[in-house]
C-alpha positions in Angstrom: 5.6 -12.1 28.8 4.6 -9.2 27.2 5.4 -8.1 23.4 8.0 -5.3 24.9 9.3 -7.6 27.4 10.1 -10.5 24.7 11.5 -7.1 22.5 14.1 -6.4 25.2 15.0 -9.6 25.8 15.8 -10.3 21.6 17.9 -7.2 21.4 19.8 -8.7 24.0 19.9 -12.0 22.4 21.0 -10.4 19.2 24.6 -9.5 20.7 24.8 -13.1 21.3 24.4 -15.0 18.2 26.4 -17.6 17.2 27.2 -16.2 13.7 27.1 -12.6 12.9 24.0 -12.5 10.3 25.2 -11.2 7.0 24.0 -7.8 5.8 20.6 -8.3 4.4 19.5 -9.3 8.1 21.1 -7.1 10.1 19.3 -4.5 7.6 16.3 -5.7 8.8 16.8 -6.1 12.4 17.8 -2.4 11.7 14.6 -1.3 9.9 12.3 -3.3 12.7 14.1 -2.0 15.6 14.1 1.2 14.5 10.2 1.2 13.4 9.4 -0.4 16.7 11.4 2.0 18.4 10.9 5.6 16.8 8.1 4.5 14.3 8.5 5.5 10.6 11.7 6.7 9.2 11.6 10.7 8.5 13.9 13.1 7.3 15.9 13.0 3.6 17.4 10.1 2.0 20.8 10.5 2.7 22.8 11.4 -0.5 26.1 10.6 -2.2 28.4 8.1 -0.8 27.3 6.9 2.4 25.9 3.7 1.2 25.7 2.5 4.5 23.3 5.2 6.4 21.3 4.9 2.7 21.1 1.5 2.9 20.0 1.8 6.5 17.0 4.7 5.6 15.7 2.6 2.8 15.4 -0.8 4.8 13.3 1.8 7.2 11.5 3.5 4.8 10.2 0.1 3.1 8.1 -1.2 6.1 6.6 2.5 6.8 3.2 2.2 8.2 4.1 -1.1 10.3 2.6 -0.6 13.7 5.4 -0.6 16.6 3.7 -3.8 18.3 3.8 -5.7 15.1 7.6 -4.5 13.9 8.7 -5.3 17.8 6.8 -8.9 17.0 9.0 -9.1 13.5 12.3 -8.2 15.3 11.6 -11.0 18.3 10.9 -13.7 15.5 13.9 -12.7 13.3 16.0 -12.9 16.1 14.3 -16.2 17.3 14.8 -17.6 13.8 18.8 -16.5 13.8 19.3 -18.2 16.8 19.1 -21.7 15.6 
């Protein structure tokens, strides 16, 4: 199977977790979807009070430079590793 073949499969996989992962992880299956999906975050921090879309940008913006086959390999194995 190939890398984006095992990536669609975890982002189905993800809707289907026993538990709902608490924040910190679903900031990072965030981050690595969105890396593996658009590639590095762009545009201005978002400001004020919108802790979540800030929160969101930063956990981006902190693995800028990953290459979209490796952040698709970091999504499959967090999602692997949530699943037990």
């Amino acid at each position: 199977m190939s890398i984006a073949q095992e990536f669609a499969r975890a982002q189905k996989e993800v809707n289907e977790l026993p538990t709902r992962p608490n924040n910190d992880m679903l900031l990072k299956l965030y981050a690595y979807y969105k890396q593996a999906t658009e590639g590095d975050a762009s545009g201005e921090r978002p400001e004020g009070f919108d802790f979540v879309r800030r929160a969101k940008f930063d956990a981006w913006s902190e693995i800028k430079g990953t290459p979209k086959d490796e952040a698709m390999k970091k999504y499959v194995a967090l999602v692997a590793s949530l699943k037990n």
